[in-house]
N, C-alpha and C positions, 0 to 999 in steps of 0.2 A: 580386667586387670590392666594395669598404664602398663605400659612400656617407653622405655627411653631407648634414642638411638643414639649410637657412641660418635665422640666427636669424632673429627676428621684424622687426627694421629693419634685414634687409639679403634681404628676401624678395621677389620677385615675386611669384608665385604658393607658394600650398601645396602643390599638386603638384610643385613641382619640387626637385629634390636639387641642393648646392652647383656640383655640377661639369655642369648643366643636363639631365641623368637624369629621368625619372618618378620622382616619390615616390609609389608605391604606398599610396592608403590602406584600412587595413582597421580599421573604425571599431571600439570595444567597445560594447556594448549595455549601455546605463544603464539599467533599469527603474525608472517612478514613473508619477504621478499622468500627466503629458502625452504619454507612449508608449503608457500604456494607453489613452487616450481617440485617439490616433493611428491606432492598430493601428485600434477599430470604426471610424473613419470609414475607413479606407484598405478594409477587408472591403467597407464600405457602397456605396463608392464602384467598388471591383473587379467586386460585385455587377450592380452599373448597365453596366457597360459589358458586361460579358458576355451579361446578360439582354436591354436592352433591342432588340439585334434580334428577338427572337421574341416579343415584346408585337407587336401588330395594334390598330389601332382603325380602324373602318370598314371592315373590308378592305384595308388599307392599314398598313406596319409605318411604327410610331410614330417612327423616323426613318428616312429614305430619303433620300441625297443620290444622287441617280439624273443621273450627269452626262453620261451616253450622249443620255439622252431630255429632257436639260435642266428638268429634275423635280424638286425641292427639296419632301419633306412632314416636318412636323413635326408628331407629334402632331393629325391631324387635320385639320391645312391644310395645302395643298398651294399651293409656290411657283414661277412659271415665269421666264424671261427678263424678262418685263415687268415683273414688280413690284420696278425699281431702286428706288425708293421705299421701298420696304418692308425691301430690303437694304441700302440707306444707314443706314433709320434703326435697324436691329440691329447694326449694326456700331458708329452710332454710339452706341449703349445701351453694347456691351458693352465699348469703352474709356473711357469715364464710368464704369461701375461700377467698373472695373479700377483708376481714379483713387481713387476712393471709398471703396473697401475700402483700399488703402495707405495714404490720407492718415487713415485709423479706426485699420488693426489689421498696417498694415505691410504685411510678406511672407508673411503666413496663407497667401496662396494657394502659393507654393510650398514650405512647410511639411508642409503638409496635403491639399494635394488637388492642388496637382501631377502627372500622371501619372509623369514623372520619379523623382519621388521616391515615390510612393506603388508604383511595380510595384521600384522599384530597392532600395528600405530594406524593403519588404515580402513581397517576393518575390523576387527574384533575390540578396540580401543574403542572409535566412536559410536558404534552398539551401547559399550558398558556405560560411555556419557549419556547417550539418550537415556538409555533405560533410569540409572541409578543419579542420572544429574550429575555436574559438573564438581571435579573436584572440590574440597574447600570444610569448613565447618559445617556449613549449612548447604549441602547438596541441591537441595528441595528436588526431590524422586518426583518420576511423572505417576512413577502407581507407590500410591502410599505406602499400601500391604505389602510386608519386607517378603512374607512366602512366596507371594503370587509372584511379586518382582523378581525371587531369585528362580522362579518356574518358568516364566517368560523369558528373563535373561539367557539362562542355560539352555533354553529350548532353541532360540534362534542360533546360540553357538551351535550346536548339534544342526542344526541343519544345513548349515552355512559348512559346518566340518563334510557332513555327508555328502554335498556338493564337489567339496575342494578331493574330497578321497575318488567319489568317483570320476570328477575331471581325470586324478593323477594315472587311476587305472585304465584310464581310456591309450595312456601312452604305451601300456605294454600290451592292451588286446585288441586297440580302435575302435571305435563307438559304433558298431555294425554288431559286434560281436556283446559289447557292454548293453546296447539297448535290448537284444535280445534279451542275456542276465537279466536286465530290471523286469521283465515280462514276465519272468517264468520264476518257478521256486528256486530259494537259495540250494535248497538240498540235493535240484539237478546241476549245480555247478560246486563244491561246496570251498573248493581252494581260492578261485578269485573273491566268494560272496566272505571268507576269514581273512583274504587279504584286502579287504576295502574295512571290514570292520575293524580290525585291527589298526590300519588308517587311520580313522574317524577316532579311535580310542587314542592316540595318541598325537591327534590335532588339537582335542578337546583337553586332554590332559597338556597339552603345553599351552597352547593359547588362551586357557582359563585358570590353569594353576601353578604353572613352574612359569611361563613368561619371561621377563627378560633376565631369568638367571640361565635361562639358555646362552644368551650371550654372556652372560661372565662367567660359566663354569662349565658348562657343556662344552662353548665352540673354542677350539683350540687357537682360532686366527689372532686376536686378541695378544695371547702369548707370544706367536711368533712376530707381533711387529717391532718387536727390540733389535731384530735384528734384519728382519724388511726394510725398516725403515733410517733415513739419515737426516743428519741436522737441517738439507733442504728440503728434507719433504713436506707437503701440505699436508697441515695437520689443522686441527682447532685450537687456537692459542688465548691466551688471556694475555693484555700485555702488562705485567706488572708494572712498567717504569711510569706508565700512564696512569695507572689505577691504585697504583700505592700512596699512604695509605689509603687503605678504604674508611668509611664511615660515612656519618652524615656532618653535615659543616660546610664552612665557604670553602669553595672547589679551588685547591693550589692553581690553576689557571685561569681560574676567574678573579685572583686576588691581582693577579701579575699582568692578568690585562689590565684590568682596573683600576689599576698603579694603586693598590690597598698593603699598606705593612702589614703583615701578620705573622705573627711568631711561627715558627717553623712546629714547633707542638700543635698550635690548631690547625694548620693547612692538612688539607684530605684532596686525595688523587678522583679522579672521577668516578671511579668505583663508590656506590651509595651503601655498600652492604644490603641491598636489599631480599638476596640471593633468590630470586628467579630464577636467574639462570640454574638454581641446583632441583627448584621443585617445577621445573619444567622439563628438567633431563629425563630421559625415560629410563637408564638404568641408575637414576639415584645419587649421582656423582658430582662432586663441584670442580668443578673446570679452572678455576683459580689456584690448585694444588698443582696445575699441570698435567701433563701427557701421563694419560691412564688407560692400562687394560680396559676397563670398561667403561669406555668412550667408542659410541659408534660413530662418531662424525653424524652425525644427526644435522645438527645446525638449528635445532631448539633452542639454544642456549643464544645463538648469536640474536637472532630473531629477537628474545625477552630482551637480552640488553639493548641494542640498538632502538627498541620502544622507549627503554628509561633513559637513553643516552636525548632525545629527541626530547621529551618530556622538561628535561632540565635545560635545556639549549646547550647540549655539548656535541662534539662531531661522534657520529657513528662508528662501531671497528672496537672497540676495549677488549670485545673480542669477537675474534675473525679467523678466517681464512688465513694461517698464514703458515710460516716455518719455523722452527727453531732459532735459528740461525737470523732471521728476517726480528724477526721481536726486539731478538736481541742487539738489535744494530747494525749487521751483518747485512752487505748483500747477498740477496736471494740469487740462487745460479739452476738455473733450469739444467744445464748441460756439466755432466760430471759424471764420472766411469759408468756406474751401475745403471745413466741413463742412457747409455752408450752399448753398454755389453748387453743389456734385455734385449734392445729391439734386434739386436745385430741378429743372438740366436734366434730369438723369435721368425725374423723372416727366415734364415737360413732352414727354419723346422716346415716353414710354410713353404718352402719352395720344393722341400723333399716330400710332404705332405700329399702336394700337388701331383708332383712329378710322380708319385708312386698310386695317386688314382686318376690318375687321366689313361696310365698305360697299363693299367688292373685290363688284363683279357677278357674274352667273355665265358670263360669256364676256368677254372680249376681244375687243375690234372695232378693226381698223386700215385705214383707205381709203387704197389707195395708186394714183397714178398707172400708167397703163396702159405697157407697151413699145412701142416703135416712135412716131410719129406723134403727137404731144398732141392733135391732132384732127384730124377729118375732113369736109369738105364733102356732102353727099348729094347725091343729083339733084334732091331737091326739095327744097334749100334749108336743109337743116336741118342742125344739126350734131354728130357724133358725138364723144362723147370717152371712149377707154378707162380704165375704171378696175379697178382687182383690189381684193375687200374682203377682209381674213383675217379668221376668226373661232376663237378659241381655245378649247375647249371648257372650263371649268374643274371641269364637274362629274364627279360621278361616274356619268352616266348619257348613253346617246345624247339627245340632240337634235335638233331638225329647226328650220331657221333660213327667214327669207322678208326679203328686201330692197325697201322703198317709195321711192320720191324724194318729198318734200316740197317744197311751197311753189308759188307760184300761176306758174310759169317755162310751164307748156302741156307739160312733155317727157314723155319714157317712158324705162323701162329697155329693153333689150335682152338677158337676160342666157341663160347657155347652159343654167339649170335656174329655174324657178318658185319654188320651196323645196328645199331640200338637207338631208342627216343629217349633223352630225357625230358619230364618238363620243367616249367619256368620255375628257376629258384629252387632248382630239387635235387639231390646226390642219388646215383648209382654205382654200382662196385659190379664190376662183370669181371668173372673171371676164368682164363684161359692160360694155354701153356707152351712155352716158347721152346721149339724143338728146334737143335740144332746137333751139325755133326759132330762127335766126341774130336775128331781132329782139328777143329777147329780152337778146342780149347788150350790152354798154355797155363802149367803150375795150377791148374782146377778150376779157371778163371777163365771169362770172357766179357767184355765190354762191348754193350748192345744200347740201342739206341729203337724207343718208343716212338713212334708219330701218333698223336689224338688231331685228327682234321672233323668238321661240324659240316653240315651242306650248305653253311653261307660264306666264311671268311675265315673260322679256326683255324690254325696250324702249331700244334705245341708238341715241341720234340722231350723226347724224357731220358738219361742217360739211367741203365738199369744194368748191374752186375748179375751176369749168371754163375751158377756152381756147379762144377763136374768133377769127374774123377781126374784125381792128378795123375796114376798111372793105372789104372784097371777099374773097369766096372765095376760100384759099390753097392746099387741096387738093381733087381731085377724085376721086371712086370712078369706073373706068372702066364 
C-alpha cells in the first residue's frame, strides 16, 4: 500500500504518513567537515563507556553505583545515603550546566554526545547500511534474500544490544562480580540476569523500532528549549535572506555579479531546492521552516548543503551555525544575563560541592534514641536513658571506635563493648545507656554531649538530649 507523507503545514510529526502510518526514516549520509569531527567524538565517547568499568582507582572501579549496598563511588570518592547534601548539590550542578550549554551552543548535547544519537547514527545506523544498502530506490542489499537479511540484521542488533546491557550492568555490580554471572547459570543469580535482559529488550526495541521518535516524543529536552533558549543562542539556522527564493534558475547573485538584468520573477536565492538537507536529517525535518523541536543539532543538514553550495560555486554557510538574532542581521552577543547568571551559580554550586567533600570526615556519626522506655529510674536514684550510636565506616580500612560522655553532668556510659571494629565502608549500631544523676536534670531535661574518637585521627562530638523525671520517679527497674 503507497503512502504519502503530509507536506510541511499540514504535518504533525515527520514520522507520520498522511493516512497516520509510520514514515519510515532512512536518512542518507552527507559527508563533511561536522560528521567527520562527529564520528571522533561518538568513537571517544563509545570508548568511555565501554572502558571505564575496568579502570580501578584505589581498589575500587572508577564508577560503581552499587545500589544493593547503598554505595555510590566516583572516581575515588565514595558516596553513602548520608551525603544528600552532596546529591542535591550534583544534581543541582548538573541542570545549571544543562541550562548553560543550551542557552551558549543550543542542542550540542544531543547532537553529539547524546547516547541516542551517538550508539543510533553510529552504530546501529551503519550496520543497517551495510547490511540493507545505502538509502535510495535502488539500495542494492549485500545479501539478496530479504529473510536471511532481516536474520542477520536483527541478529547483529541483539548482540551488539547484549554487549551495551551488559557494559551498562557492569556500572552497578563491576565486572568481577558480572564476569562471574556470565559463567554460571542465569537461575543462580536471577534479578541482575532480568535486569540485563530487560536491557537488551529495550535497546533492541528502540534502536530497531521506535528510533528517532525517541527523540521527538519520548525525550522531553526538545520541549523545554523555548524557553532554554534566546535569540543569541547557537542553533542551526537556514538563512532565508540568502536562500529566498529557492528553486532552480540563475542565482539572484550571480545575476548581479555578472552585471545580467533579470526580472525580479526569475531570480532564485541560492537555495536549489534540492532538499538534501531534509532526507539527510535523521529525524525527518526540513530545516528551512526554522527552529524545531525535532532538530538535534546534528549538522547533517549543514554538511549536504555546503556540498551543493561548492558544486555550484557559491560560498558555503546557507546554512550554519548560527543565532536567531545573527541571520537576522543582528549582532551576535556571546555575553548577556542568562550567560552571566549559569556560570555565576554554577561555580558558587562547585565551590560548596567541593567544600562539603574535602571536609566529609572519615565516619559518620548518628545518636539515636533508644527502643522501648525513654528512660529509666535505678534503685539508686539515677537515671538510665537508652541510646544507639551508628557509626559509618567511610574508609577504606577497618577501624576501632570508643564512645566518651562529655560535660560536668557526674554520669557514665553503660555500653555493651568498650571500643568496637568497624570495617571498611561498613555501619554498626551499638547500643548502650547513659546513666546519670536525677539531680542533675532540670524540667525532665538534660543536654549531654557524645564524643565518637577512631585509633587514628577521629574526633566527632554529638549533642544528644536526655529524658528524666520532672519531679519524681516515673519508672522503676524491679
Amino acid at each position: 500500500m503507497s503512502t504519502t507523507t503530509l507536506d510541511s503545514d499540514h504535518r504533525v510529526l515527520s514520522t507520520l504518513n498522511e493516512d497516520g502510518t509510520r514514515n519510515w526514516l532512512r536518512p542518507r549520509v552527507s559527508p563533511g567537515r561536522f560528521l567527520t569531527a562527529r564520528r571522533w567524538v561518538a568513537l571517544f565517547l563509545i570508548a568511555i563507556f565501554t572502558l571505564t568499568p575496568y579502570v580501578y582507582i584505589n581498589g575500587k572501579p572508577a564508577i560503581l553505583l552499587d545500589i544493593t549496598h547503598r554505595e555510590f563511588t566516583f572516581f575515588g570518592f565514595t558516596f553513602l545515603p548520608t551525603d544528600t547534601v552532596l546529591l542535591a548539590l550534583f544534581m543541582l550542578g548538573v541542570f545549571i550546566s544543562i541550562f548553560l550549554i543550551t542557552a551558549l551552543l543550543g542542542r550540542a548535547w544531543c547532537g553529539w554526545a547524546c547516547p541516542q544519537t551517538v550508539y543510533m547514527e553510529f552504530v546501529y545506523r551503519p550496520i543497517e547500511r551495510l547490511i540493507d544498502g545505502p538509502p535510495g530506490r535502488n539500495p542494492k542489499p549485500r545479501i539478496r534474500n530479504a529473510a536471511l537479511r532481516y536474520v542477520v540484521k536483527y541478529g547483529v542488533y541483539l548482540v551488539i544490544s547484549l554487549y551495551l546491557a551488559h557494559t551498562f550492568l557492569a556500572y552497578f555490580v563491576g565486572v568481577e562480580a558480572l564476569a562471574e554471572w556470565v559463567r554460571r547459570s542465569p537461575l543462580e543469580h536471577p534479578t541482575p540476569f532480568l535486569v540485563m535482559a530487560v536491557t537488551t529488550g529495550l535497546m533492541m526495541f528502540d534502536f530497531s523500532y521506535f528510533r528517532e521518535q525517541t527523540c521527538i516524543v519520548a525525550c522531553p529536552y526538545g520541549r523545554f528549549q523555548s524557553v532554554l533558549l534566546d535569540r543569541h543562542s547557537l542553533i542551526i539556522s537556514y538563512d532565508r535572506r540568502r536562500g529566498e527564493p529557492r528553486g532552480k534558475g540563475i542565482r539572484r547573485r550571480s545575476a548581479v555579479e555578472e552585471g545580467v538584468a533579470l526580472p525580479v520573477a526569475q531570480q532564485r536565492g541560492d537555495c536549489v531546492d534540492c532538499e538534501l538537507c531534509v532526507t539527510t536529517c535523521p529525524t525527518g525535518i526540513d530545516i528551512r521552516n526554522g527552529l524545531q523541536l525535532e532538530c538535534v543539532a546534528c549538522a547533517q543538514c549543514i554538511d549536504a548543503c555546503d556540498a551543493v553550495m561548492r558544486k555550484i560555486k557559491r560560498p558555503t554557510g546557507l546554512i550554519r551555525y548560527s543565532s536567531q538574532a545573527a541571520i537576522e542581521g543582528e549582532p551576535h552577543r556571546w555575553l548577556r544575563p542568562r550567560v552571566i547568571i549559569y556560570p555565576t551559580i554554577l561555580l558558587a554550586v562547585a565551590v560548596a560541592f567541593f567544600a562539603v567533600l574535602l571536609t566529609k570526615q572519615s565516619a559518620d556519626v548518628t545518636v539515636l534514641r533508644g527502643l522501648g522506655n525513654p528512660f529509666t529510674v535505678l534503685d539508686d536514684g539515677w537515671v538510665a536513658n537508652p541510646v544507639r550510636v551508628k557509626i559509618v565506616n567511610r574508609t577504606d580500612k577497618a577501624r576501632r571506635y570508643t564512645i566518651e560522655l562529655l560535660g560536668d553532668a557526674g554520669g557514665r556510659l553503660d555500653a555493651e563493648e568498650d571500643s568496637f571494629m568497624v570495617a571498611a565502608g561498613e555501619a554498626r549500631t551499638i547500643g548502650l545507656r547513659v546513666i546519670v544523676p536525677q539531680s542533675a536534670y532540670r524540667f525532665g531535661r538534660l543536654d549531654i554531649t557524645l564524643r565518637v574518637r577512631d585509633d587514628v585521627d577521629l574526633v566527632v562530638d554529638r549533642p544528644f538530649r536526655l529524658l528524666g523525671p520532672a519531679h519524681a520517679p516515673s519508672h522503676k527497674e524491679p
